[in-house]
Each structure stands twice: as C-alpha cells, then as structure tokens.
KOLKEFI-151477 format. One record per residue (C-alpha): residue number from 0; x negated, y, z negated. Coordinates in steps of 0.02 Angstrom, whole numbers, plus 50000, padded with zeros to 5 digits. Each point is the difference from the previous one (the first is absolute). Example, Ala and Ser with C-alpha at 12.3 -4.5 7.8 and 13.67 -1.06 7.14 Angstrom:
<sites>
<site><i>0</i><px>49385</px><py>49775</py><pz>49610</pz></site>
<site><i>1</i><px>49931</px><py>50172</py><pz>50033</pz></site>
</sites>
This chain:
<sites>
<site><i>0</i><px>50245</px><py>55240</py><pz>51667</pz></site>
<site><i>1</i><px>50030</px><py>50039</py><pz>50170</pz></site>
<site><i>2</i><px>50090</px><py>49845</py><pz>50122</pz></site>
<site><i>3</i><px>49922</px><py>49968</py><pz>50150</pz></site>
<site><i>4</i><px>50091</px><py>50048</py><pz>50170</pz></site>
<site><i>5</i><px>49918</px><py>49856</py><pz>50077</pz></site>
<site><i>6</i><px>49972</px><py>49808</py><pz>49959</pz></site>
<site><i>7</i><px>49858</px><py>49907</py><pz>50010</pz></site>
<site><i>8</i><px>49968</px><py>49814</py><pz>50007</pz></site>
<site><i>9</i><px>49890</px><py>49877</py><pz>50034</pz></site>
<site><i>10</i><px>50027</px><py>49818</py><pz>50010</pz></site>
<site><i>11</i><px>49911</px><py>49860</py><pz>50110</pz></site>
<site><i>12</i><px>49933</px><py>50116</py><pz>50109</pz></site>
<site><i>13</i><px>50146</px><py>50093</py><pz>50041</pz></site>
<site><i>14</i><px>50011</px><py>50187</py><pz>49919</pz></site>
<site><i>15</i><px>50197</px><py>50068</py><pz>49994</pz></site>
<site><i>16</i><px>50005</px><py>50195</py><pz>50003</pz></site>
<site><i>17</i><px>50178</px><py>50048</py><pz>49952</pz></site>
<site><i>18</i><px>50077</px><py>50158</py><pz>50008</pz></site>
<site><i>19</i><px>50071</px><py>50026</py><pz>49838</pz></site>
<site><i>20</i><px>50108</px><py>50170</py><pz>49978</pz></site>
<site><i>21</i><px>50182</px><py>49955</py><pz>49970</pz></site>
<site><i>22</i><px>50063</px><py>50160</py><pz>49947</pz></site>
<site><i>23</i><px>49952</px><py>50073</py><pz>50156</pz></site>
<site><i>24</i><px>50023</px><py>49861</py><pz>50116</pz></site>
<site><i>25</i><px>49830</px><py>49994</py><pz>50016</pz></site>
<site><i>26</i><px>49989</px><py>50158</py><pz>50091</pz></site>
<site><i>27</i><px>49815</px><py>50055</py><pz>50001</pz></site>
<site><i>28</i><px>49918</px><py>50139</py><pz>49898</pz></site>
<site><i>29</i><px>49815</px><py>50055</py><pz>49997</pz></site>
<site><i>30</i><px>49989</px><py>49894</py><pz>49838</pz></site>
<site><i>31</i><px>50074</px><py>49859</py><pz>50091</pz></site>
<site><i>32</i><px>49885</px><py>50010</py><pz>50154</pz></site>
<site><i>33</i><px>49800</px><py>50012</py><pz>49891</pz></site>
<site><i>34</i><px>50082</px><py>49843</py><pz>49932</pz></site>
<site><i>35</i><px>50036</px><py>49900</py><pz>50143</pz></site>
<site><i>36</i><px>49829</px><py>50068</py><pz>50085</pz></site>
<site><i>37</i><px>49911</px><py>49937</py><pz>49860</pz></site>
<site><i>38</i><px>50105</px><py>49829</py><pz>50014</pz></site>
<site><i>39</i><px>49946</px><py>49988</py><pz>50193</pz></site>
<site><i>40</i><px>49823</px><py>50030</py><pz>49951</pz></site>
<site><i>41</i><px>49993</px><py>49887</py><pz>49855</pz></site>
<site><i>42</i><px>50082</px><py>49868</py><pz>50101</pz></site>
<site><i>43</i><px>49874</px><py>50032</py><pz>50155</pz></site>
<site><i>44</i><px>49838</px><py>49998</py><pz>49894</pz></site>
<site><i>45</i><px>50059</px><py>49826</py><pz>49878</pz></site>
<site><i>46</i><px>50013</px><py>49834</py><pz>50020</pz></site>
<site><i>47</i><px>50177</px><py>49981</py><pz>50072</pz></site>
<site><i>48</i><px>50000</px><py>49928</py><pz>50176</pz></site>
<site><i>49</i><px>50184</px><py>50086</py><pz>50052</pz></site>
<site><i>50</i><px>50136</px><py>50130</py><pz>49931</pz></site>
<site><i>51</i><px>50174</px><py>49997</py><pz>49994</pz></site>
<site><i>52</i><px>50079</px><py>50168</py><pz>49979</pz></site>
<site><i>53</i><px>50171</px><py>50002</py><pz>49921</pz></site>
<site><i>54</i><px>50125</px><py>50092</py><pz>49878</pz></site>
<site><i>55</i><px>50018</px><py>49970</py><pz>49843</pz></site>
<site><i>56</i><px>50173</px><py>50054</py><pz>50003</pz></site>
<site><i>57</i><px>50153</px><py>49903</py><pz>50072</pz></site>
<site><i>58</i><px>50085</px><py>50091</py><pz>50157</pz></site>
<site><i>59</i><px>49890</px><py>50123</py><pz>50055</pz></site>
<site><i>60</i><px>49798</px><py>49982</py><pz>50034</pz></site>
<site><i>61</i><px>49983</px><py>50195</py><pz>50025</pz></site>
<site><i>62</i><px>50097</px><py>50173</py><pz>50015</pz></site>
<site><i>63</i><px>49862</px><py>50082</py><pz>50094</pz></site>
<site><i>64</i><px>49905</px><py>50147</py><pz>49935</pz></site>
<site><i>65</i><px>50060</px><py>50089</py><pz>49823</pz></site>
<site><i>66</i><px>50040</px><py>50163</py><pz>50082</pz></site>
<site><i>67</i><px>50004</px><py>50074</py><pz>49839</pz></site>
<site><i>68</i><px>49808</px><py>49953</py><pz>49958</pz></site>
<site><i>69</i><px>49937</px><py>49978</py><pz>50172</pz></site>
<site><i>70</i><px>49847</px><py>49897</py><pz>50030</pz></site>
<site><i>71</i><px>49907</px><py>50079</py><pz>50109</pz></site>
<site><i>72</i><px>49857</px><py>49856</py><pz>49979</pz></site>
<site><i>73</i><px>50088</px><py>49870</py><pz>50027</pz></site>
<site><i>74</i><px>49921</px><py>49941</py><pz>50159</pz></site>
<site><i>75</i><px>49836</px><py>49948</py><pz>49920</pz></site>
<site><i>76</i><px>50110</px><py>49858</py><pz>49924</pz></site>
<site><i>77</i><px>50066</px><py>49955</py><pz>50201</pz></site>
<site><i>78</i><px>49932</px><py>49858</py><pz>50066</pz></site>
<site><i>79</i><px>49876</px><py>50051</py><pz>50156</pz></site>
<site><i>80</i><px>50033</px><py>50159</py><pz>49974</pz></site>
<site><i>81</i><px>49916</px><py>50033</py><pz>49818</pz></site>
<site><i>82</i><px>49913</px><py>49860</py><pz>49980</pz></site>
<site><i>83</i><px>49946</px><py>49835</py><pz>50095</pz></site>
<site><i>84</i><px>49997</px><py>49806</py><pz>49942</pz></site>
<site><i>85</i><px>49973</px><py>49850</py><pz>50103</pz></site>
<site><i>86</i><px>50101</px><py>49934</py><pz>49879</pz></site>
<site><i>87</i><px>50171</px><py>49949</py><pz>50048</pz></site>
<site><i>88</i><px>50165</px><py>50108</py><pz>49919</pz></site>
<site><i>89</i><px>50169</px><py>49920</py><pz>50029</pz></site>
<site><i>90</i><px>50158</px><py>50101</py><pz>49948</pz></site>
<site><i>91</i><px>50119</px><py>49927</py><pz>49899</pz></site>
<site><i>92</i><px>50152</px><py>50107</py><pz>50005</pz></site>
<site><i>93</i><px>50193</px><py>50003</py><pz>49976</pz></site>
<site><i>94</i><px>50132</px><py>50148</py><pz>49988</pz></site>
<site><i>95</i><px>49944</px><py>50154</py><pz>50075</pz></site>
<site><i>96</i><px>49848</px><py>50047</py><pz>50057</pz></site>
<site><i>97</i><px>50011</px><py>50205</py><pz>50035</pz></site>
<site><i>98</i><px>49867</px><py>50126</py><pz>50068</pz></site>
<site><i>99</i><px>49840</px><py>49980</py><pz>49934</pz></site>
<site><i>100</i><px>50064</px><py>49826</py><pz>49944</pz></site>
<site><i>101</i><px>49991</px><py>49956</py><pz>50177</pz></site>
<site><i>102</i><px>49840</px><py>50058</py><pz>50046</pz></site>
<site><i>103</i><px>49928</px><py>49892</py><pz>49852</pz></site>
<site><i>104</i><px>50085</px><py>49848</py><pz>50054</pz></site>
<site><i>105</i><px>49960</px><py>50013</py><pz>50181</pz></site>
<site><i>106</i><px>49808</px><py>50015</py><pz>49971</pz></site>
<site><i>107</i><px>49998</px><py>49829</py><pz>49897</pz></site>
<site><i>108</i><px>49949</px><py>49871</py><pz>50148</pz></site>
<site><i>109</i><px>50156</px><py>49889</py><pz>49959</pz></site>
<site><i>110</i><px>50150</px><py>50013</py><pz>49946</pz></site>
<site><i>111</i><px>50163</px><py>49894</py><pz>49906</pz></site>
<site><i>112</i><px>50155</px><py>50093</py><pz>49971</pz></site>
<site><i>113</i><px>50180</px><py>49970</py><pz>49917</pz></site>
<site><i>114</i><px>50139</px><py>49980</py><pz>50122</pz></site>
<site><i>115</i><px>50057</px><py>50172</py><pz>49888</pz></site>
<site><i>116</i><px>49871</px><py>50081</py><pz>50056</pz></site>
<site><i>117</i><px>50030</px><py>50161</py><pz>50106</pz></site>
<site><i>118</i><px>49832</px><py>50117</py><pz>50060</pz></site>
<site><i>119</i><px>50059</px><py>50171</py><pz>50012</pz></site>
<site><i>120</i><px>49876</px><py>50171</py><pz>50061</pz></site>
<site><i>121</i><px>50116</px><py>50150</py><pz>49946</pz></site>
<site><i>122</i><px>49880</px><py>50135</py><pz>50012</pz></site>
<site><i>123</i><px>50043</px><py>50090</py><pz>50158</pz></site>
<site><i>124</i><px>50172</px><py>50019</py><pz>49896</pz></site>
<site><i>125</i><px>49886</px><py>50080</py><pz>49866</pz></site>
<site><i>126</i><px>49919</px><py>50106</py><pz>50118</pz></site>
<site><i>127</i><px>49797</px><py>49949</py><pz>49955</pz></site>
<site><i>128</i><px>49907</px><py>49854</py><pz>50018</pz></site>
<site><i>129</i><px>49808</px><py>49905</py><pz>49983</pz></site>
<site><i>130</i><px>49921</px><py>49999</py><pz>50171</pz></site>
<site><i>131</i><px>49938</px><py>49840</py><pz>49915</pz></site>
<site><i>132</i><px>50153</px><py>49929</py><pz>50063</pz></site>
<site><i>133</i><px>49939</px><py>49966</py><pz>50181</pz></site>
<site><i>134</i><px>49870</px><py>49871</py><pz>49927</pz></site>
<site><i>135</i><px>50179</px><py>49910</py><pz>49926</pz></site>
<site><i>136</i><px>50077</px><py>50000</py><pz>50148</pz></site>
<site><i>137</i><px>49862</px><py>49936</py><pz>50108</pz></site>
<site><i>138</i><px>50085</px><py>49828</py><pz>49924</pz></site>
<site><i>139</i><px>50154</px><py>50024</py><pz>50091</pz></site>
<site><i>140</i><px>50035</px><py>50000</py><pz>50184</pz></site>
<site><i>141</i><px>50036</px><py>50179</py><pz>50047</pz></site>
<site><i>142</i><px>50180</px><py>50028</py><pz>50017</pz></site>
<site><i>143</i><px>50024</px><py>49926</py><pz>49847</pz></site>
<site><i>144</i><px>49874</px><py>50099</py><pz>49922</pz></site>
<site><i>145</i><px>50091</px><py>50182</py><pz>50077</pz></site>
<site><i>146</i><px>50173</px><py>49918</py><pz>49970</pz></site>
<site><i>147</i><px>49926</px><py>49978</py><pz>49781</pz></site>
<site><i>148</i><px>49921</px><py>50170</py><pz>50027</pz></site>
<site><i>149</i><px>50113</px><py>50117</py><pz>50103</pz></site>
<site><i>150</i><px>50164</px><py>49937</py><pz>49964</pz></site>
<site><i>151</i><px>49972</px><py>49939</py><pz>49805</pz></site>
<site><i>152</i><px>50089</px><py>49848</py><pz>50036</pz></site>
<site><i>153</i><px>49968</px><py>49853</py><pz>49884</pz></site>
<site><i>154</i><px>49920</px><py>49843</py><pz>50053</pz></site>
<site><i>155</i><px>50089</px><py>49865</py><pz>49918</pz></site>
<site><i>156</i><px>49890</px><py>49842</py><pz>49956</pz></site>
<site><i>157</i><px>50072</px><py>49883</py><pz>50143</pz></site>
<site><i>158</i><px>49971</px><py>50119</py><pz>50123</pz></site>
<site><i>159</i><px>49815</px><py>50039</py><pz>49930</pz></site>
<site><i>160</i><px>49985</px><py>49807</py><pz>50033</pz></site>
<site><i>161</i><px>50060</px><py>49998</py><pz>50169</pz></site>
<site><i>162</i><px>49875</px><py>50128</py><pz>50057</pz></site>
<site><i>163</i><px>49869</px><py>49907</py><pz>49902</pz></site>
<site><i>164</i><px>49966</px><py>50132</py><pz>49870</pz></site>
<site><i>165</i><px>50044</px><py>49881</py><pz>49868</pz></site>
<site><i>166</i><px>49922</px><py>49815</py><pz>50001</pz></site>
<site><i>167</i><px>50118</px><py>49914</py><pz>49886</pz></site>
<site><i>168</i><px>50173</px><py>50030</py><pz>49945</pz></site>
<site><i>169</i><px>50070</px><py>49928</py><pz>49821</pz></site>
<site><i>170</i><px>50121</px><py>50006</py><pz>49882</pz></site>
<site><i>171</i><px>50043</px><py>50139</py><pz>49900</pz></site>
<site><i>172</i><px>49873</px><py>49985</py><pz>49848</pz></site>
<site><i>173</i><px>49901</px><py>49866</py><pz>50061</pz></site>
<site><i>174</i><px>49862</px><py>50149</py><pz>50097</pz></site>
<site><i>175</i><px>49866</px><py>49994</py><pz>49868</pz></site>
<site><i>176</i><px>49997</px><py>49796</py><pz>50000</pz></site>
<site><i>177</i><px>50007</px><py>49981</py><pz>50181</pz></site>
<site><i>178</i><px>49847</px><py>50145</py><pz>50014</pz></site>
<site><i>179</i><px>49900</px><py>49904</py><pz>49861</pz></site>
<site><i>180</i><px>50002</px><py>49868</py><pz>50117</pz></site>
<site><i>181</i><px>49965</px><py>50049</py><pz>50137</pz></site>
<site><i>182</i><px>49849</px><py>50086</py><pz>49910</pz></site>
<site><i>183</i><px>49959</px><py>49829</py><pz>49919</pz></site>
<site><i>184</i><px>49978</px><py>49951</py><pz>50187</pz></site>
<site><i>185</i><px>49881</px><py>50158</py><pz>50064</pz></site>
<site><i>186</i><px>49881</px><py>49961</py><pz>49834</pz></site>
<site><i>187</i><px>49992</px><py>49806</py><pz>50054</pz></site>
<site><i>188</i><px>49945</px><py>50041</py><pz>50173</pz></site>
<site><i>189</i><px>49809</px><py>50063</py><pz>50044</pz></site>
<site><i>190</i><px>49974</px><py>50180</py><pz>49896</pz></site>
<site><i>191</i><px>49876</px><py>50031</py><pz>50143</pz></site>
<site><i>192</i><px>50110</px><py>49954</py><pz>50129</pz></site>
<site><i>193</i><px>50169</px><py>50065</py><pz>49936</pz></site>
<site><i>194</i><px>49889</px><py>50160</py><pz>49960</pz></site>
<site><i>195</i><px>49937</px><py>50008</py><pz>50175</pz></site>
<site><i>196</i><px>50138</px><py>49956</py><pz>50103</pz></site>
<site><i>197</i><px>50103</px><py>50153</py><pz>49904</pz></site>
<site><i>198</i><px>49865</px><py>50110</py><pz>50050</pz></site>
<site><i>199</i><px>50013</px><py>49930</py><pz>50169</pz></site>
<site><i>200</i><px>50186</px><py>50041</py><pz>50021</pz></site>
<site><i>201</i><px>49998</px><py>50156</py><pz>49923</pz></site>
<site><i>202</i><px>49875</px><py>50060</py><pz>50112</pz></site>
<site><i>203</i><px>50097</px><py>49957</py><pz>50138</pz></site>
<site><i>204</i><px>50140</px><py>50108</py><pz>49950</pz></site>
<site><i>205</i><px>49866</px><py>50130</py><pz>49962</pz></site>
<site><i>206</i><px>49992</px><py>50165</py><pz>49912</pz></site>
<site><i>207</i><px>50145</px><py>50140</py><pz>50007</pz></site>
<site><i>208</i><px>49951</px><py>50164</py><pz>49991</pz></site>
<site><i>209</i><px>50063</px><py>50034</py><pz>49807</pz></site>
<site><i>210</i><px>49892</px><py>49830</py><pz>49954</pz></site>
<site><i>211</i><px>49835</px><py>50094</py><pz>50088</pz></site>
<site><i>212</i><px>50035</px><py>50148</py><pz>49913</pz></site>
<site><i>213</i><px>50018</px><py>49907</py><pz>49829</pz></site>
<site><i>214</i><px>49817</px><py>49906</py><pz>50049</pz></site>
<site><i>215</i><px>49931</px><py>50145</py><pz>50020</pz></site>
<site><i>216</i><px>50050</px><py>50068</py><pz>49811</pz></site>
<site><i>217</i><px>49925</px><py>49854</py><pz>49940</pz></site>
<site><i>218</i><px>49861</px><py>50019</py><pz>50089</pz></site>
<site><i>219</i><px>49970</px><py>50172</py><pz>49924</pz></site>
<site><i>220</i><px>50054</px><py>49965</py><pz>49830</pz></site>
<site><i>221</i><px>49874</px><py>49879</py><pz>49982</pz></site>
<site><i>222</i><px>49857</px><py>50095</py><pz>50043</pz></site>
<site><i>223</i><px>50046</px><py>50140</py><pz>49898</pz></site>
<site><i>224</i><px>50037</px><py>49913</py><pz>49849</pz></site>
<site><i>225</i><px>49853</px><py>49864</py><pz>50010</pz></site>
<site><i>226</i><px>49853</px><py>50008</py><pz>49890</pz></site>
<site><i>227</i><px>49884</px><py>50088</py><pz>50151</pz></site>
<site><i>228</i><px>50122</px><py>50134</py><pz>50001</pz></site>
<site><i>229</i><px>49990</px><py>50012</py><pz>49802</pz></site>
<site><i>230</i><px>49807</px><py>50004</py><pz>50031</pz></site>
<site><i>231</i><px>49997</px><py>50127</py><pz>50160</pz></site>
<site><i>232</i><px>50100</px><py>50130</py><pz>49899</pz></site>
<site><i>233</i><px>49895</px><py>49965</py><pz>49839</pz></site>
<site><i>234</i><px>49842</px><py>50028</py><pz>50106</pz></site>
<site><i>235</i><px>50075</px><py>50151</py><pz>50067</pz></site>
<site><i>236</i><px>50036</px><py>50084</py><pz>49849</pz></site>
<site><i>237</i><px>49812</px><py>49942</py><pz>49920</pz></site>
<site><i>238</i><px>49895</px><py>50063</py><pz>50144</pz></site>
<site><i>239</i><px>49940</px><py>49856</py><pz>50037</pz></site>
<site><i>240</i><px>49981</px><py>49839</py><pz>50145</pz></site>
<site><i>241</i><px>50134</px><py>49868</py><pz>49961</pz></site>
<site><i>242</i><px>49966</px><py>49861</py><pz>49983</pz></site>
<site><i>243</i><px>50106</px><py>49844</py><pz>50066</pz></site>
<site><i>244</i><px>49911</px><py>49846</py><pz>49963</pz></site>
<site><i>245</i><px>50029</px><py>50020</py><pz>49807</pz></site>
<site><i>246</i><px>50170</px><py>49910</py><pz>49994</pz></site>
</sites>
C-alpha cells in the first residue's frame, strides 16, 4: 500500500494537514499536490473550525516544486487561489520553506514559525516561475517582495517577523504546538464572525490578477463538468430538448 504524501488529522475541532515526504524534503509532485487539494477540500467542507498546516518532517516544511515530476496543478490546492474557505488556515512551519513552499505558507491567513526558519524564492535563479506568485507576495510589502523575487535572497524568520509576515516566533520544534494553539483560539471565537471578518480582510487586499484568472477556471470547470452539462451534451447527442429540472 501506497503512504500518503500528506497527513490528516482531526482533533477538537482543529484538522492538522502535514506535509509528509521526507525523502524529498517534501518537495511537491503532482501526486503530492491532488493530495493536499483533496486535504484543503476535505478540511473546508467538515466539521473542523481551523487548520494548521505543517511538516511532518523535522527541518524543512517544503523544497518547492519536484522539478523532476512537476505539478502543474498544484494551484487548485493554494489557498484563494484554487479554492476558498472562510475557514481560518494558520501555518505552522520551521526549517525552510522554498518556492512553492512559500506561496503555500503565505496564503494561510496566519502564521507561527521556528526561529530556524528561512523563506527563500529561487526561481528567477531557475529561470521559470508560477505567475501565481504575485497573489503570495501581495502579503509582503513590496520591496521585500522584489528583494525575495529578483534577488533570491532568503528571508530569515526574524526578519519575516519584523515586517509582520510572520505573527509569532518560537522555538525550534515547538511550531506545530504553538499553531495548534493559536488554532484552539480561532475555533473558540464566533465561526460566523471569525469567518466573516477573514472575508472582510481579504477583500480588502483584493484579487491579483493570477487569483482572477484561477476564479475564472473554476468558474468554467464547474459548468462543464456539472450534471446540466452531462445532460446538455446527452440531449445533444439524442435529438432531443434537455431537460434541467430532473436532478
């Protein structure tokens, strides 16, 4: 039997989605990605009142993108890019947090990092990137944001806190307690409120471009793939009115 990539618990109304790929240091394949999408989705449609994400492997939370398997889906498993919860997601992380590591953990709505941690974008040394990116960096004032992008300098963790990119800074290790916690506290508040108020903020922010492009996909894979799709093309093919009220 095949291990999971990703971890998934749920305990007192707190679900823990852990990245679990040691071998690789987590680095993300297409495998990888369908996982953690269908993580996200089974998180935003249960009974959990908040996420933490985290690693499931001691000093790194994610390599980036397996260039050797590239996911080329993985933005349906982005927060507000591939999918939306009112939900809150808090990122738990320590060690380093690469690439398409750091576009996951900057579209969580809060975030607790090990004073190990270091956020690094290497990709214009790589020569390709997501456009997806600019939805990341919306989170960041903007020098900062061309200084992770441009340059490829790493952020270290106490810097990331300065700027306010980071909430809370702990001990190495002691991330995925100290983002339990603070999860504990987002599912003892209002769900209505906490759910709102999110909504509220991130609207403020608003959309990039890359997130209204990634809307629209949606958008258009769920009309083509819903059942009055299945029934417009049946109808089609039988000659014949569809009809939409049957479902």
């Amino acid at each position: 039997m095949t291990e999971p990539l990703i971890r998934y618990d749920e305990d007192d109304g707190i679900a823990v989605i852990a990245l679990d790929r040691p071998a690789k240091r987590n680095a993300i394949d297409s495998r990888m990605a369908a996982e953690l999408d269908a993580a996200f989705q089974r998180f935003a449609r249960g009974p959990a009142r908040a996420a933490v994400l985290t690693s499931a492997s001691p000093g790194i939370f994610c390599a980036g993108a397996d260039l050797h398997d590239p996911p080329t889906e993985a933005w349906r498993a982005l927060p507000e890019i591939g999918f939306r919860t009112d939900k809150p997601i808090v990122a738990a992380l320590g060690g380093k947090v690469i690439g398409l590591g750091f576009m996951l953990s900057a579209m969580c709505d809060l975030c607790v990092a090990a004073e190990d941690t270091e956020f690094h974008f290497p990709e214009a040394k790589l020569g390709f990137s997501l456009a997806a990116v600019s939805a990341a960096t919306n989170r960041l004032p903007p020098r900062m944001a061309m200084e992770l992008l441009l340059l490829g300098r790493p952020i270290p963790a106490r810097r990331a806190y300065d700027i306010g990119f980071v909430n809370d800074l702990v001990p190495p290790g002691a991330q995925l307690e100290a983002g339990k916690a603070m999860a504990r506290a987002l599912a003892a508040n209002s769900r209505d409120v906490v759910g709102n108020l999110k909504r509220l903020t991130l609207d403020v922010l608003g959309e990039t471009p890359s997130q209204q492009h990634y809307a629209v996909r949606r958008l258009e894979e769920a009309m083509m793939q819903g059942p009055d799709a299945g029934e417009g093309l049946r109808a089609f093919r039988e000659k014949r009115r569809p009809d939409f009220t049957r479902r």
